[in-house]
N, C-alpha and C positions, 0 to 999 in steps of 0.2 A: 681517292676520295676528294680529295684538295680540286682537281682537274672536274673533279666532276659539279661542286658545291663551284665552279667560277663560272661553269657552263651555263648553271642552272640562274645563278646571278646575273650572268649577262641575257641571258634569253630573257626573263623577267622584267629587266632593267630599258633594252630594247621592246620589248611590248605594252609597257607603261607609255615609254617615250612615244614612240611612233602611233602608237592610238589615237594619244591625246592631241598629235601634231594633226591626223586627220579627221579625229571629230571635229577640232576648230574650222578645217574645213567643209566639212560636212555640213553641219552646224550653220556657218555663214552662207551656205547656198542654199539650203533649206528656207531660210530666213527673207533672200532677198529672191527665191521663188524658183530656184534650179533645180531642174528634176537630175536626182542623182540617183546613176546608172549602177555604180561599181563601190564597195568602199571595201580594201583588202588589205591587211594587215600580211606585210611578204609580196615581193614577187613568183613568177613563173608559174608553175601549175597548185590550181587550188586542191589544199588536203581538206578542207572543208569549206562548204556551201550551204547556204541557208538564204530563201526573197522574205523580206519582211517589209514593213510598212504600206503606205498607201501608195506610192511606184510600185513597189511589190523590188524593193534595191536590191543584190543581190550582198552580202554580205560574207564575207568568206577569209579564211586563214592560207596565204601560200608554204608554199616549197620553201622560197628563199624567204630568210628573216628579217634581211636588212634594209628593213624600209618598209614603205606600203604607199598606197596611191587612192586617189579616189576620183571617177571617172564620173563626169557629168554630161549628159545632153550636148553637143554640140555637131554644126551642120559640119566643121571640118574633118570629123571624124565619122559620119556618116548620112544615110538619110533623115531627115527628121517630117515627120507628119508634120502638116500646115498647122494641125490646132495647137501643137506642142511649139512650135518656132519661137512660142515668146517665152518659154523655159528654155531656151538654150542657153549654153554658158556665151556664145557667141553674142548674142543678139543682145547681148545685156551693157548697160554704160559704162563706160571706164570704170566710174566710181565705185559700182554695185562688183564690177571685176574684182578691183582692188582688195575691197574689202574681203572679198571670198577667197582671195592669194592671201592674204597679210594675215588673215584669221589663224594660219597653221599654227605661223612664230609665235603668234600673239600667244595661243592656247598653252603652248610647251612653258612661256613667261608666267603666264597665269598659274599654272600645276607647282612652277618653282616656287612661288606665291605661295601657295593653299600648304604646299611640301616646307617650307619654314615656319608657316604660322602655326601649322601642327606640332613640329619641334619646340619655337619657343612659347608655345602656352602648354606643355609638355614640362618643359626647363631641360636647359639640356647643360651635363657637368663638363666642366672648363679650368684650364690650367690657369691657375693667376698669374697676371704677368708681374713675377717677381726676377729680375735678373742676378744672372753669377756675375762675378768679379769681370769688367773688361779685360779683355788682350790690352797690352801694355800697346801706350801711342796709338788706338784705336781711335775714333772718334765719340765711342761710349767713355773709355776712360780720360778723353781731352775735355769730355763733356763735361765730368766731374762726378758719375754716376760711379758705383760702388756694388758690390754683392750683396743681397738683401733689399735693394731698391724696388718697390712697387710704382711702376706708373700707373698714372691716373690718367692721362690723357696726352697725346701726340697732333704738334702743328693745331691744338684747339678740337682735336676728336676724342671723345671720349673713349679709354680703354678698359675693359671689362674681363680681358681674357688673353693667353699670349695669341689666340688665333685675331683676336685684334689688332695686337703690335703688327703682324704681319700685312694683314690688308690698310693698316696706315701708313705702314710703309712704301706698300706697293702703289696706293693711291697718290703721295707727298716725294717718291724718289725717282732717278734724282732732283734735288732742289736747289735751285741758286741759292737758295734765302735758307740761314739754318734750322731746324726745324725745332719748334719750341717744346718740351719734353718737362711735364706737369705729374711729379709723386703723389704718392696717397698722403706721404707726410708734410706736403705743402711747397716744398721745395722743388724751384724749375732750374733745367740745364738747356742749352742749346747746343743741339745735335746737328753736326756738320755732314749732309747727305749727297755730297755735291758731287763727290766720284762711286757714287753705288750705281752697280749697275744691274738689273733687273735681269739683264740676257747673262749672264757670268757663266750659269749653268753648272758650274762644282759647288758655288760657297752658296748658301741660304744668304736670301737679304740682308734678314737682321744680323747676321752672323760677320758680313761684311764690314757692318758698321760696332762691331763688338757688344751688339748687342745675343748673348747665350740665355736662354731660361735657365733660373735655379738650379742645379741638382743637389738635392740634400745627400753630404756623406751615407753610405751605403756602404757598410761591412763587406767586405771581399768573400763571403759567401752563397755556395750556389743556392739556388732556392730552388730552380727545375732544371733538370735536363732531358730534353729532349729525345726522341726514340732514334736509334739508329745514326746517333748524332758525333760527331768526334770527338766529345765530353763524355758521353756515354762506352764510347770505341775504348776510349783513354782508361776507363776504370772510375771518372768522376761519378760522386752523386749529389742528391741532395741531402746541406748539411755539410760537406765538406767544406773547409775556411781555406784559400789561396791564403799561404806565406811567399812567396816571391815566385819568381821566374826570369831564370838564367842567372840566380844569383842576385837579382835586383830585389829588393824588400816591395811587397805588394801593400799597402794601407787602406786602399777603402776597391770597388768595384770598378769604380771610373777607372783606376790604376789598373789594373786586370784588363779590363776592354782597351783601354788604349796600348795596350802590349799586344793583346792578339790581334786587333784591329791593324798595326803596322805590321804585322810579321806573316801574310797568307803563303800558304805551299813550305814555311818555316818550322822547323824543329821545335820545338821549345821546352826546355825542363823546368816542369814546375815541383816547387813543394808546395806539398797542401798538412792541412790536419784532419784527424777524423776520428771524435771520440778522446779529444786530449794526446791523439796518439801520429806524431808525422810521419810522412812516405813522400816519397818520390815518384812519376811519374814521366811519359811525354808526351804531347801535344803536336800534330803539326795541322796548323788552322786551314780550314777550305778556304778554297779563294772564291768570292762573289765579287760582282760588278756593283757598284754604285754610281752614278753619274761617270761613267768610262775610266771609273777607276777601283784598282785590283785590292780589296780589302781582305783580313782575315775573319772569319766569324765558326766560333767551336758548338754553338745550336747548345746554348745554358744564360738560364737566367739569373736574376741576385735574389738571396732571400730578402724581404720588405716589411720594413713594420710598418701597419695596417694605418698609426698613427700621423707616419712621415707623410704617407701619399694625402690623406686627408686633412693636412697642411695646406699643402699646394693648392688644393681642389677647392673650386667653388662652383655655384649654377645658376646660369643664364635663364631667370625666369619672370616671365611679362603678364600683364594683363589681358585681356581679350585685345581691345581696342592697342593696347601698347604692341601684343604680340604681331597686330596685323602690320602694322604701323613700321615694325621691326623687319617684317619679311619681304615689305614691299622694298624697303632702305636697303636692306641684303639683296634684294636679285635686282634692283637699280643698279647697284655698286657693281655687284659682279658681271652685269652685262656691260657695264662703260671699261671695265676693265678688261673686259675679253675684246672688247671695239678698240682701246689702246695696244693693246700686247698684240692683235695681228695687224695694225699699223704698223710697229715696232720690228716686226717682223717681216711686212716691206720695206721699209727703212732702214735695215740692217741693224738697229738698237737691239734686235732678238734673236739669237741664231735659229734656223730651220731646224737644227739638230732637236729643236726643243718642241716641235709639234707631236703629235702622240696619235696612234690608229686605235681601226677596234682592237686589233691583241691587247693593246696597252688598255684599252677601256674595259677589256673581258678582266683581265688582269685586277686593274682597279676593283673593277666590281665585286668581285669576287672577294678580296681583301676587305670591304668595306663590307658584304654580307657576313663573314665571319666576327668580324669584330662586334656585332650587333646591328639591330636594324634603325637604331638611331643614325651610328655612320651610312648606313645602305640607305636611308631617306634623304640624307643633306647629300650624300653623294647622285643622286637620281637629280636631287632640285639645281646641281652645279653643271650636271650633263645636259640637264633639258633648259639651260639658260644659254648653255654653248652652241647648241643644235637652233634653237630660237634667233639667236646672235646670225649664225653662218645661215641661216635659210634668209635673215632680210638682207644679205647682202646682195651691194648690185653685180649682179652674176649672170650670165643666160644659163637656163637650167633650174635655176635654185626661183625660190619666190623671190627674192628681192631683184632676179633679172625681169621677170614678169611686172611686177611693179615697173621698172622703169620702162618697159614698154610702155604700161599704161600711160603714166606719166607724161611721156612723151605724146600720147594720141591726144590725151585729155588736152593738153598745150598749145598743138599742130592742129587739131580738129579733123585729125585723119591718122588711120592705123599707121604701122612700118610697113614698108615694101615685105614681099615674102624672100628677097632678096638681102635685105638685111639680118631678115630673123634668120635666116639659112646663116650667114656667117655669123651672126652673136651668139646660135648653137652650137657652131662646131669651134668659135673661143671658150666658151663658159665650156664644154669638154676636153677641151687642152687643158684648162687652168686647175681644172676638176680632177682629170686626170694626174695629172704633175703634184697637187698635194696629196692623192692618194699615193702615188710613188714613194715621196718624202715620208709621208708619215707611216707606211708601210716599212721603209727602211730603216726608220726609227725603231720601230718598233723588237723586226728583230735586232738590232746590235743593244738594243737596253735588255730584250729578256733571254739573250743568248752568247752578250761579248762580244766582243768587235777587237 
């Protein structure tokens, strides 16, 4: 069921994206007057065909899903009638080119646009950024910051949410200059960001810098467990209170996960109670992968008062003009930040280890469809700003090599050799190639161990 509700997220997910990548193109040839031949959502053989409009286009769904294309008029792809010659995508200026290539990225930029502004005049619920206690000699606890601290705002950005701590960070680290750190109670620290490193790939950012969210005490009891699960194997239920394990006294959940959490493929005797009445038990935790390392996890969660959580929680909510205002500011940020990090990633500031395929995005998706379609909308507006991002790069293949073709003509006042373009296609498929390698490889050693 799980395998099937990712399938069906990722199929959904990919034909939002890819639509919208080539109605933009569509759309822009339409516009500056190119008769369009083809526009297919999928390669290889069409499962469905339909001619619509005044070309009579052909319109249609392939075989393959990953991707889709849209086929216009042009003499180098075949003959063209004399009266059509001046619809060709050929025969058109640089300029009018450009804009019908740049149109795809642009469109996927725009949907992440239209896909937040919906979210936050929506209001969407968010963790306050209240932090726990720093790691001792952290640079949270050099700062002077403490358990219960609400920031207000980071290096002068305002902080609304912990999902904000994190993209302030990501935008401000690291920093030669310390980064200035503004509470809700008025009180500023400065935060020393100067050896985080972004590429770490085990520790979260703020985690780096001892900055943890809150977690309120939470009773050492289970609240669910799970079907089929080693809590369930065990004899656990819901309603059962951990008293220790291995002898060690258990006090609140965090104490419980951080014992099964270090001990995967481990024995473990727990006491528990149930009904005023204790028993003994054993436990040996599954081992799962996290960032390439071996944790334990028994599939049970804590019981929560409804209270505590609604503590923590607040919501992210704007005006019309504020919400739009908000989404454009969000897919600005995250596209300059997807243009940094695969910088960082020729530069070696990012390991390769850290790029991600479709498995990894079937995966995601899937995850974020279950949890609601709030995460499955912001998750769609982060994929079609990556996909936006990597199509304007300068690449042969992708739009943004096409662009620099044009560029080039617009310049020179004369196309490339068919010489040239012959080798900037068969580099832009080396380069092409090689990251689908990498992130192919990634992908199974994250969802299979390595």
């Amino acid at each position: 069921m799980q395998l099937l509700s990712t399938l069906l997220a990722f199929a959904a997910a990919l034909g939002i994206l890819v639509t919208s990548h080539e109605l933009g193109h569509y759309l822009a040839a339409r516009w500056v007057g190119v008769k369009v031949l083809r526009f297919s959502i999928g390669f290889g053989a069409p499962l469905i065909t339909r001619h619509w409009g005044r070309d009579a286009t052909e319109w249609s769904i392939a075989a393959i899903p990953l991707g889709g294309f849209v086929k216009m008029l042009d003499e180098r792809e075949g003959i063209v009638a004399a009266e059509e010659l001046d619809r060709a995508f050929n025969r058109q200026t640089p300029g009018a080119r450009m804009l019908i290539v740049a149109a795809g990225p642009m469109a996927n930029l725009l949907l992440a646009v239209l896909l937040y502004w919906g979210l936050f005049l929506h209001g969407i619920p968010a963790l306050r950024p209240i932090i726990a206690e720093p790691a001792v000699a952290s640079a949270a606890a050099l700062a002077g910051l403490h358990s219960g601290d609400e920031i207000k705002s980071i290096a002068g950005e305002p902080v609304r949410s912990w999902a904000d701590v994190n993209w302030a960070l990501l935008r401000h680290t690291p920093s030669r200059l310390p980064l200035t750190v503004r509470l809700v109670d008025g009180e500023t620290s400065h935060l020393d960001a100067a050896h985080a490193s972004i590429g770490d790939g085990t520790t979260a950012l703020p985690e780096q810098l001892g900055l943890r969210l809150f977690d309120p005490p939470v009773a050492a009891q289970i609240g669910k467990v799970l079907p089929d699960s080693v809590a369930q194997r065990a004899g656990l239920r819901a309603g059962d209170k951990i008293l220790a394990v291995d002898g060690k006294t258990i006090a609140t959940w965090a104490d419980f996960v951080q014992v099964v959490r270090a001990h995967p493929a481990v024995t473990l005797a727990v006491q528990a109670q149930r009904d005023g009445r204790s028993f003994n038990l054993t436990l040996v935790p599954a081992t799962v992968r996290v960032n390439q390392q071996a944790i334990g996890r028994i599939g049970a969660g804590p019981q929560i008062d409804p209270a505590v959580v609604n503590g923590m929680l607040t919501e992210l909510h704007y005006s019309v003009p504020d919400a739009f205002t908000q989404a454009v500011v969000r897919t600005w940020q995250t596209a300059a930040l997807n243009l940094a990090m695969m910088g960082r990633v020729i530069t070696g500031g990012v390991s390769w280890h850290d790029l991600s395929g479709p498995l990894s995005i079937a995966d995601y998706a899937g995850q974020s469809a279950r949890s609601g379609w709030m995460s499955f909308v912001a998750f769609l507006a982060t994929i079609s700003i990556g996909l936006g991002v990597l199509n304007l790069l300068p690449i042969p293949l992708l739009d943004g090599g096409h662009l620099m073709y044009y560029t080039v003509e617009m310049l020179s006042g004369a196309p490339l050799s068919e010489r040239v373009m012959m080798f900037g296609q068969r580099f832009g498929l080396a380069v092409l190639l090689t990251l689908m390698i990498f992130a192919f490889y990634n992908d199974i050693t994250r969802l299979f161990g390595s």
